[in-house]
N, C-alpha and C positions, 0 to 999 in steps of 0.2 A: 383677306389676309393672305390667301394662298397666293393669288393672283399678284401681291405684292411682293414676296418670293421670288416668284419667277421674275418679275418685272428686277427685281436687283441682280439676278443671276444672268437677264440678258444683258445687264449692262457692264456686270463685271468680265462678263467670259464670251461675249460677243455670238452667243445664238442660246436658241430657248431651252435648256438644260433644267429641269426642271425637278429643285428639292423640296416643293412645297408640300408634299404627302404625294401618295404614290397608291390606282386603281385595278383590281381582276378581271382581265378584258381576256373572255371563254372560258370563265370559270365554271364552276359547278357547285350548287347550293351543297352545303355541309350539313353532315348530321349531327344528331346534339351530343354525342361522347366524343367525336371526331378529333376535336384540338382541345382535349382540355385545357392544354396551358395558356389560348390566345385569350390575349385583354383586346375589349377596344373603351379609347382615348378621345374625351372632349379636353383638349387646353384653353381655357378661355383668357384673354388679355386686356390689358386693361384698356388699352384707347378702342376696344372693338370687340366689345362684349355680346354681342349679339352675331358675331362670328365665329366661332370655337373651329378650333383644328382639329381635323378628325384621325385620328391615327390610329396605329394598333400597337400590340405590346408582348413580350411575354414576359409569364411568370417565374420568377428566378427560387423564390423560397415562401415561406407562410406570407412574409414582410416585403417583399422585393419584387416588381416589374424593370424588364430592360426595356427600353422603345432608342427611338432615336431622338440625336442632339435637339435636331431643329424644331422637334415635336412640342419640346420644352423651352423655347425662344425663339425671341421674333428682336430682328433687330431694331426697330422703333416702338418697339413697348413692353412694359412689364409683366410677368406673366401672373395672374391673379389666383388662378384656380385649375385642376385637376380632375374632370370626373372617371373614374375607373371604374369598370363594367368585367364583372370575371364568370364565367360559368353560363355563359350565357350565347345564346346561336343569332340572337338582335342586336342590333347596332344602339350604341351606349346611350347611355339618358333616363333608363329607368329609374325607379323609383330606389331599387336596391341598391344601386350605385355610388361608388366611394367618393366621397371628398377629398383631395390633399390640398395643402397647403402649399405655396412654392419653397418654403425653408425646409421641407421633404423632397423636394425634386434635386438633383444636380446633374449638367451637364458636363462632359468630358472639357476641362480647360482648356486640351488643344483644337476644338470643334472648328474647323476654318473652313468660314462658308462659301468660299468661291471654288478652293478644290474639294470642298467637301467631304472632307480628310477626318475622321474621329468621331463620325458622326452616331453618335450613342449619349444615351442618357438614361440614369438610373431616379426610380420614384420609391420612396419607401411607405407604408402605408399606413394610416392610424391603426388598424386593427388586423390580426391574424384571418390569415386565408383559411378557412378549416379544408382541408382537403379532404375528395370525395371523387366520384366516378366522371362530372363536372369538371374538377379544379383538380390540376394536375401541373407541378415544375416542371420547367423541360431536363437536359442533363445539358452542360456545359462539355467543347472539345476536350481532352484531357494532352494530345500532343498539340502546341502551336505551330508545327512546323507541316502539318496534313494541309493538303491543298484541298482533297476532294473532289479533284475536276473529272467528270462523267459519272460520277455519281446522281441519283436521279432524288430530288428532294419537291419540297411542295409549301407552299405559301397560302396565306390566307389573310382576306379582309372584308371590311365593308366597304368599300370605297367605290369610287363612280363605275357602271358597267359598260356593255356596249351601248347601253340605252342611254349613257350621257346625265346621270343622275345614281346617287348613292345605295347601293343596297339594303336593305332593311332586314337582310339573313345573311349569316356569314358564307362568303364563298370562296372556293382553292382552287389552286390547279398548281397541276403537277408539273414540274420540268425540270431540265440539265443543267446543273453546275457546270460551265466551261472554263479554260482556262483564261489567266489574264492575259495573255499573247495574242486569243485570238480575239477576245476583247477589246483590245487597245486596235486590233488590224479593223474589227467592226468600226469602233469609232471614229478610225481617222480614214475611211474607205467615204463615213457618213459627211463627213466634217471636207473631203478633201473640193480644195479651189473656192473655199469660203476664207481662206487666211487664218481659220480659227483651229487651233488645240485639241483635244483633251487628252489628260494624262492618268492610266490605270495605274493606282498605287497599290502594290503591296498588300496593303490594310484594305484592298476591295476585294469584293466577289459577285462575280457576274453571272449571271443568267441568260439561257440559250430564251430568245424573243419568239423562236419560231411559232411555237402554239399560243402566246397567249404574253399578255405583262400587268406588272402590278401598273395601279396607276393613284390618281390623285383620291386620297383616303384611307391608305394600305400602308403608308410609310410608316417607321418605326415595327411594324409587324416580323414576325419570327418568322426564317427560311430555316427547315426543319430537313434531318432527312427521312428518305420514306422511305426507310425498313425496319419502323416500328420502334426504333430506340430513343423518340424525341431528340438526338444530339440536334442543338442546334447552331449552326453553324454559320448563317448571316443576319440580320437585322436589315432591312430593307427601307434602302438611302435616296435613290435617284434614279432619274430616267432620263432620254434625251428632250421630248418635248412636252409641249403641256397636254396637245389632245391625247398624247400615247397612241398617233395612227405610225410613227415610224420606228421600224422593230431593228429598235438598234437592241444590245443586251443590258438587261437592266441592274443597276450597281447597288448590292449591300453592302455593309459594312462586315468585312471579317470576323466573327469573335473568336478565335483562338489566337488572336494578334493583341484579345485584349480581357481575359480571362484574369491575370494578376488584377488589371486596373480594376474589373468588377469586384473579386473580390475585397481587396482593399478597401473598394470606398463602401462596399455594403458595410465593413466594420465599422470606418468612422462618421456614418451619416446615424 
């Protein structure tokens, strides 16, 4: 399914841009009070059930995880199922882990998956998160107009490592928020004499590649900052290729661009 993803994104955008979930390449194993608020994410769908999408998430309130759009759709099939995993330093699947249904999930109506523009998705849960030293909210930006750029913040997933296979303990690494200026000059520095695009919006936030990037299994997962106040500041959207060997900076979604829209929909879901 991943691999389908990419395979429609090189055909829309003419090189391997890749939103199918996103891996921590030099990360470092995490301890177990570290991220309370990270979820991680099996979506499994209906024509390929024995494929689940792995992704991550964070905790919005008792009832609420944020992840990303794509997390939650696949353009050729229905999404069937949800497992959500909270309080936990292993990669989802256990025994304690949540069920939803898809009439609990909703993705952002404007999610457009070529520029990858809106890319967020809200899951509501059957039952209250009890919090505990574990399970922990993050706090939402309070200005939408903060950029944040050189601020130092940090990510975390289970997704594929350098060893080219999935992690089975969660891992982060730490690194710089830069701005979208020099983002856009990365990417078309990457892109230049191939004929091809890409366009930093607004609604992105990027990440300095030098030490390290998320990669395929990390999407959806919370870009946090790292001075202890949980704000969390992007959702973690996309990369340039699928192996993640080329350190272009890697693209979350803004949330202080979309703060009303969460809340609102957490009202009416």
């Amino acid at each position: 399914m991943i691999l389908q993803l990419v395979l429609l994104l090189q055909v829309a955008l003419g090189f391997s841009q890749e939103i199918g979930s996103l891996r921590i390449m030099n990360g470092t194993k995490a301890k177990l009070t570290q991220f309370p608020y990270q979820v991680g994410l099996l979506s499994f769908f209906q024509d390929h059930m024995d494929e689940p999408n792995l992704c991550g998430g964070a905790i919005l309130n008792e009832f609420f995880i944020l992840t990303a759009a794509h997390c939650l759709q696949d353009p050729k099939s229905k999404l069937s199922k949800v497992i959500v995993q909270v309080g936990s330093l292993y990669a989802p699947g256990d025994e304690k882990a949540i069920t939803v249904e898809p009439i609990n999930t909703r993705v952002h109506k404007n999610f457009n998956r070529k520029t990858v523009e809106n890319d967020l998705g809200l899951i509501k849960l059957p039952r209250m998160i009890k919090f505990n030293w574990l399970r922990q909210p993050v706090k939402l930006p309070k200005n939408p107009l903060r950029k944040f750029t050189g601020r130092q913040a940090v990510v975390a997933g289970w997704g594929l490592t350098t060893k080219k296979e999935p992690s089975s303990v969660l891992q982060y690494l730490n690194v710089t928020i830069i701005s979208n200026s020099e983002c856009q000059r990365q990417w078309t520095k990457q892109l230049n004499g191939t004929g091809k695009r890409k366009d930093i919006y607004s609604s992105f936030m990027c990440i300095d590649s030098k030490e390290g990037l998320p990669c395929q299994g990390d999407s959806g997962g919370p870009l946090v900052l790292a001075d202890g106040s949980r704000t969390l500041v992007g959702v973690v959207s996309h990369g340039y290729d699928w192996a993640c060997k080329i350190k272009v900076p890697d693209v979350s979604t803004r949330v202080s661009q979309f703060v009303k829209w969460i809340e609102i929909n957490m009202l009416s879901m």
